[in-house]
C-alpha positions in Angstrom: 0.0 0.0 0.0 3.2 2.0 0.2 3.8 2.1 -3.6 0.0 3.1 -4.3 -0.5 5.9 -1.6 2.6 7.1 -2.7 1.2 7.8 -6.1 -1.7 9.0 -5.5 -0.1 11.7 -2.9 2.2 12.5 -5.9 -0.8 12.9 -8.3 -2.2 15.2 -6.4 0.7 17.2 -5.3 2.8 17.1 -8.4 2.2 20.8 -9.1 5.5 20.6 -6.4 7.5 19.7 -9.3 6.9 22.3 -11.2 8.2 24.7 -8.5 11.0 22.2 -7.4 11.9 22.4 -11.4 13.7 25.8 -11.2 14.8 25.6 -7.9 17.1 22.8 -9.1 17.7 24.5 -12.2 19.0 27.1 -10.5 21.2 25.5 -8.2 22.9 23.4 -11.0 23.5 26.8 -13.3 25.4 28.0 -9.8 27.4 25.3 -9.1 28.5 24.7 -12.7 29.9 28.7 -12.6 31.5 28.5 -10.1 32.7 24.8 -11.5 34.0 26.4 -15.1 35.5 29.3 -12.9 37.7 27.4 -10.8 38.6 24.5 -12.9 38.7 26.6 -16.6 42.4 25.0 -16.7 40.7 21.6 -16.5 38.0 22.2 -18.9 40.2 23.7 -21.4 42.4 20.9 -21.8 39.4 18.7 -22.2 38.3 20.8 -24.8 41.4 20.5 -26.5 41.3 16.9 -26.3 38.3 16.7 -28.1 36.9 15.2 -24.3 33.2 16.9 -24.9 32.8 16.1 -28.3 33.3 12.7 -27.1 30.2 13.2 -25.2 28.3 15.0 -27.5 28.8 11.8 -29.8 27.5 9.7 -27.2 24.2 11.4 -26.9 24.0 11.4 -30.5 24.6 7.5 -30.9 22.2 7.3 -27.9 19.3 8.8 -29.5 19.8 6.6 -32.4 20.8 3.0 -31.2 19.5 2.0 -27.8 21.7 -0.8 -26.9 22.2 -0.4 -23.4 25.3 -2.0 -23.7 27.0 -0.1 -26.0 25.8 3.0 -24.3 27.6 2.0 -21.0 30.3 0.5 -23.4 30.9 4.6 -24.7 30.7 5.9 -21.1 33.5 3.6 -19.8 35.4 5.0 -23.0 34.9 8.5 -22.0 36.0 7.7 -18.6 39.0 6.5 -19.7 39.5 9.1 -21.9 38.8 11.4 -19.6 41.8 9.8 -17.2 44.6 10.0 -19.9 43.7 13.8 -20.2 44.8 14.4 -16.8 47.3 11.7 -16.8 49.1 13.4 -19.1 49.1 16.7 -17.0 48.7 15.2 -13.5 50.4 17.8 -11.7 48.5 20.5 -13.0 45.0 19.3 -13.6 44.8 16.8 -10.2 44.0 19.1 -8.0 41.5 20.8 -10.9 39.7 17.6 -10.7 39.8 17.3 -7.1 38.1 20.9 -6.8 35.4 20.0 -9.8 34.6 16.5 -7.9 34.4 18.6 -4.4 32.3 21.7 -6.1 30.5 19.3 -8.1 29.1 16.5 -5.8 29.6 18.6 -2.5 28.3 21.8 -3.5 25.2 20.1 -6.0 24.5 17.8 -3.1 24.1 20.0 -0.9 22.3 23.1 -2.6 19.1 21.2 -4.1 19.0 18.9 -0.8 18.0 22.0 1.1 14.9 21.6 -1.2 14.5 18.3 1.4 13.0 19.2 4.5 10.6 21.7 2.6 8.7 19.0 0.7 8.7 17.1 3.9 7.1 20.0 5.2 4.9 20.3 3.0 4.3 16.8 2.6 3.0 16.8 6.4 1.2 19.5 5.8 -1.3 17.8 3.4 -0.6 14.5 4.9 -2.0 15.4 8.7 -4.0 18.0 8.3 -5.3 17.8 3.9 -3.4 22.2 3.8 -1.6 23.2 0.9 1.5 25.2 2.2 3.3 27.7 -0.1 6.8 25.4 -1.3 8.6 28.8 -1.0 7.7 29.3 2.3 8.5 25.5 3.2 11.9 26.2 1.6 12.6 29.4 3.7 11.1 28.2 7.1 12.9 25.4 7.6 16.1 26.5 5.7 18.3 27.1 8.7 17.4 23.2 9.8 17.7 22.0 6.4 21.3 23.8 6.7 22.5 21.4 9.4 20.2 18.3 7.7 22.7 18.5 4.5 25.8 18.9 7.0 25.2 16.1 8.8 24.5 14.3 5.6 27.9 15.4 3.8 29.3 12.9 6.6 26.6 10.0 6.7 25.2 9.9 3.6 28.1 11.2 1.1 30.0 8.5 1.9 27.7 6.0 0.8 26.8 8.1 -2.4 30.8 7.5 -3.4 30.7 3.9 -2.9 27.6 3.7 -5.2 29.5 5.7 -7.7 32.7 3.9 -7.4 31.1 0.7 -8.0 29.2 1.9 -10.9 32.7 3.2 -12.3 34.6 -0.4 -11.4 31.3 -2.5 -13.6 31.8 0.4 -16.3 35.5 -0.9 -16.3 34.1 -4.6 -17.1 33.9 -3.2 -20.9 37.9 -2.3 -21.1 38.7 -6.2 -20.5 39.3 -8.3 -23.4 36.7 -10.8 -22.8 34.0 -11.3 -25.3 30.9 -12.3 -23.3 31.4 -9.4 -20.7 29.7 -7.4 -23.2 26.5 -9.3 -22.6 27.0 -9.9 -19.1 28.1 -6.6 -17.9 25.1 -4.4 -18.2 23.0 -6.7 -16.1 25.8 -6.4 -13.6 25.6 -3.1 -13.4 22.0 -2.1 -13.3 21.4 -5.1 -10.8 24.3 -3.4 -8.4 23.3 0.3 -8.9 19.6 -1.1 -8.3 20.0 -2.8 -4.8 22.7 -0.5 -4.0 20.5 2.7 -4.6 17.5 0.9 -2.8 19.1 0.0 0.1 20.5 3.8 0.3 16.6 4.9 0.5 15.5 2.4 2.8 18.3 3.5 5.2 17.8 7.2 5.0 13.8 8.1 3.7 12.8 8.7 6.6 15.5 11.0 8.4 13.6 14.2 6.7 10.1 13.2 8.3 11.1 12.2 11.5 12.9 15.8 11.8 10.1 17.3 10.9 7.2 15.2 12.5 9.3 14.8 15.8 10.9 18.8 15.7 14.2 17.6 17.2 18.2 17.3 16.7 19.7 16.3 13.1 20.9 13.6 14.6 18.4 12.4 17.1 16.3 12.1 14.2 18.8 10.1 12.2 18.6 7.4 15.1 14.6 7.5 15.5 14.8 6.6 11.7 17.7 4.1 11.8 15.6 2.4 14.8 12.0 2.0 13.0 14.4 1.2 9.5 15.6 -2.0 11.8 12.5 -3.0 12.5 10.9 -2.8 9.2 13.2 -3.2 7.1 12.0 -6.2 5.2 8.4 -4.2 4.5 10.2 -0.6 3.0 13.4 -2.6 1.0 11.4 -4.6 -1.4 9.0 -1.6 -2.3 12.2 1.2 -2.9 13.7 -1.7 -4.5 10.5 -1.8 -6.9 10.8 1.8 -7.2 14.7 2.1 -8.1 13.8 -0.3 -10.8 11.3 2.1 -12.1 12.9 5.3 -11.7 16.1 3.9 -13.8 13.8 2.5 -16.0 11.9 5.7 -16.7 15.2 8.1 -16.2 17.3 6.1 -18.9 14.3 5.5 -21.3 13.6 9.5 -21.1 17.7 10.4 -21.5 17.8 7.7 -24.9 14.8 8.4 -26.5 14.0 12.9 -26.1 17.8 13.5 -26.2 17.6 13.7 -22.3 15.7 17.1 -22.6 12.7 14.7 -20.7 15.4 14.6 -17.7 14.3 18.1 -16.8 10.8 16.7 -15.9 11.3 12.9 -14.8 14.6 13.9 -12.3 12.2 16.3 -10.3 9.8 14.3 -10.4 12.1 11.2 -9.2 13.3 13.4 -6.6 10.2 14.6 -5.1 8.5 10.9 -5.3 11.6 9.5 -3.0 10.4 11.9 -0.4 7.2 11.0 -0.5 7.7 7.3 -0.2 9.6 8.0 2.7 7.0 10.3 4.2 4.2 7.6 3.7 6.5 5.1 5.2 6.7 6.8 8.0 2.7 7.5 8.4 2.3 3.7 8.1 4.9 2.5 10.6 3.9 4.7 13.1 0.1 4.2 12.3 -0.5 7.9 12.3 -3.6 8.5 9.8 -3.0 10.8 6.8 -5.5 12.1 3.8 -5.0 11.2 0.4 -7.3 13.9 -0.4 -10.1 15.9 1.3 -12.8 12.3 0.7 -9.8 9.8 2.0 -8.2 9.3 5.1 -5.9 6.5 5.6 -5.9 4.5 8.7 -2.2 2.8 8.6 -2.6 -1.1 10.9 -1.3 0.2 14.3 2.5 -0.5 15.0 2.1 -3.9 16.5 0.4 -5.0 13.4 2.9 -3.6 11.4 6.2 -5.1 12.7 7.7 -8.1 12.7 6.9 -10.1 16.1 10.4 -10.8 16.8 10.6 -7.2 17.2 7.6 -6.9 20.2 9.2 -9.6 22.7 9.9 -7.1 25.0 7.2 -4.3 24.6 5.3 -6.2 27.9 
């Protein structure tokens, strides 16, 4: 019941993606100045090495031939092209690429997830009470606490984010070995890893956001409220954000192939903003707090005993 509350909350909110749209926007067109400001050097010597119209060809072969093999076959090539560009110049352009990966993945990260807290805002605005708050007001409200919610995640959550990334980068590497029937092989390796790796990232941290906001209290006191009722029900959320990490990839890399990713700029807000509502309805149902799915529906979650696992209430007598 997860999966379909979910939706429906999202069909009847989605107007939230049009106003998370240019907030994201936004915060990519910063980061990516101050990106090509610190690291012209970088991106110059790419340039040179013909580095983006390497890319530029990908999309292009993309569009037209939707082999998901050789598309992941062309991004491990541009990886490794993109190593022998600074190989060649390590002294220089190492510490370029150190910057771009810092201002990149530190900076993005942490500019559009101060978006975060405000949909969960807003999302237990309508939830508890069926009230449509302002997003913008959401956003500013809470943006002090969303401030310290995107520290604290820069050390918990970033470092899971780079294993997901390195391992999608070491299956990537399967198409550089010499071995014929990798090339058949290696896709399903790697959209099976990024898959359970990416849902078991969401079932460990949906429901950090709504616990700060539901239970008003420290960063981290709420990261341990959610790692405690993650324990417990862990084998209900994990299968249903491991049917929806199949979905969203499914959708995302459909949309990028066949509209020339220009579709991205719809279907990433919209992945985004879905994720935090499937951890907010999580949270509704494990607690067994009742929520509207509109102004004719109220949901009445089972109560917590019914909803966890009976190994888990030995000890509540």
């Amino acid at each position: 019941m997860i999966i379909t509350h979910s939706t429906k909350i999202f069909m009847r909110t989605s107007g939230v993606v049009w106003r998370l749209l240019p907030y994201m926007l936004v915060c990519i067109l910063i980061v990516l100045g101050i990106a090509l400001a610190v690291c012209y050097p970088l991106i110059t010597s790419l340039s040179e090495a013909g580095f983006f119209s390497q890319i530029m060809s990908l999309f292009g072969d993309s569009f037209l031939n939707v082999n998901l093999a050789d598309v992941f076959n062309s991004i491990a090539e541009v990886l490794v092209s993109f190593g022998e560009v600074v190989a060649e110049n390590i002294g220089t352009l190492v510490p370029l690429v150190v910057a771009l990966v810092l201002i990149l993945g530190i900076g993005l990260s942490f500019l559009i997830g101060l978006s975060e807290l405000a949909m969960a805002d807003y999302l237990y605005g309508y939830m508890s009470s069926n009230s449509r708050l302002s997003f913008g007001s959401c956003l500013v409200k809470n943006l002090k606490k969303s401030a310290k919610l995107q520290l604290a995640k820069l050390a918990v959550v970033l470092p899971v984010d780079l294993i997901i990334i390195a391992v999608f980068i070491a299956s990537l590497m399967l198409f550089t070995l010499d071995i014929s029937w990798l090339v058949f092989v290696a896709p399903f390796i790697i959209v099976l890893a990024l898959t359970l790796l990416i849902a078991l990232r969401q079932t460990m941290f949906c429901m950090w956001a709504p616990c700060l906001i539901v239970h008003n209290g420290s960063v981290f006191g709420a990261l341990r409220e959610s790692f405690r009722q993650m324990a417990k029900n862990f084998g209900a959320i994990f299968p249903r954000q491991l049917v929806m990490t199949i979905i969203y990839i499914g959708v995302n890399i459909a949309v990028c192939l066949f509209t020339a990713s220009v579709g991205l700029l719809l279907t990433v807000p919209a992945t985004v903003y879905f994720t935090n509502i499937m951890g907010q309805v999580a949270f509704f149902h494990i607690n067994g707090l009742k929520f509207y799915i509109d102004e004719n529906q109220i949901v009445s979650p089972h109560k917590k005993e019914e909803w966890e696992h009976p190994d888990a209430l030995k000890n509540i007598i």
